[in-house]
N, C-alpha and C positions, 0 to 999 in steps of 0.2 A: 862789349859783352864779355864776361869771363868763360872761361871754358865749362862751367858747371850750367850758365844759362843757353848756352850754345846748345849745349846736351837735353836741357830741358826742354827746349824750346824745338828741336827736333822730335821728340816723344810727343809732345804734345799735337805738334802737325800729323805725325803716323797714327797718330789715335785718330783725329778727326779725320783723314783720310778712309782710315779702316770703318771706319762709323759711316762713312757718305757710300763706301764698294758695300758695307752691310745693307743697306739703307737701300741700296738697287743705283745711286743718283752717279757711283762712278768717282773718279779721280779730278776732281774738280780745275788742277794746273792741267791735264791734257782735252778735256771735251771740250766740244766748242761750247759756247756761252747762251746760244740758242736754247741747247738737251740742259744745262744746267742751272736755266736758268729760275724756272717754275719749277717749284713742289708741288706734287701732288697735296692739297689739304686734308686733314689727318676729321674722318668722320666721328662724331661719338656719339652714342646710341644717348638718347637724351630720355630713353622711358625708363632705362632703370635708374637714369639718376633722380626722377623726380617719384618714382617710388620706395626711394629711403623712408623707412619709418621712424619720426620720431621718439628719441628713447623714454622708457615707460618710466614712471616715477615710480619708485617703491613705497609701499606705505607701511606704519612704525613694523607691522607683525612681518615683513617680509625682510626688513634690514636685521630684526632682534636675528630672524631666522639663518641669517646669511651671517652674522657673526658670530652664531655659535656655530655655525659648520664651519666657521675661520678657524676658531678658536679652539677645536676640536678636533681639527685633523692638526695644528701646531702642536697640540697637546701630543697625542699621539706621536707624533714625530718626535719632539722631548723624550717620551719614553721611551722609544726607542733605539734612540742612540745611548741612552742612559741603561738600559739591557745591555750594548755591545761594551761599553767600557768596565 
């Protein structure tokens, strides 16, 4: 290994170290293998992900409407900058 992957490859272990003392689970080269050996499993609330709502379809009068307020605040901003110069 050259001296730059030496360097690396130390940074990379203090990270994951720092991340496991973050993490509550400790320094993994000194506890015994017993405390580090089980993760606690990481819960997820599963009711809000299956109340995602589907996204709504625009229909024509709602996109016409959404493009001219696009095309209207661009506008505006055009002029804008066309006043300071």
């Amino acid at each position: 290994m050259t001296p730059e992957q030496k360097k690396l490859e130390k940074v990379r272990v203090a990270k994951f170290i720092a991340k496991q003392k973050l993490c509550g689970y400790g320094d993994p080269s000194t506890d015994d293998e017993e405390k580090f050996g089980q993760q606690p499993a990481v819960k997820t609330d599963k009711t809000q992900q299956s109340e995602k709502q589907p996204k709504k379809r625009l229909n024509k009068e709602e996109k016409a409407s959404r493009r001219k307020k696009k095309r209207d605040k661009r506008d505006a901003a055009v002029d804008e900058s066309e006043t300071k110069q």
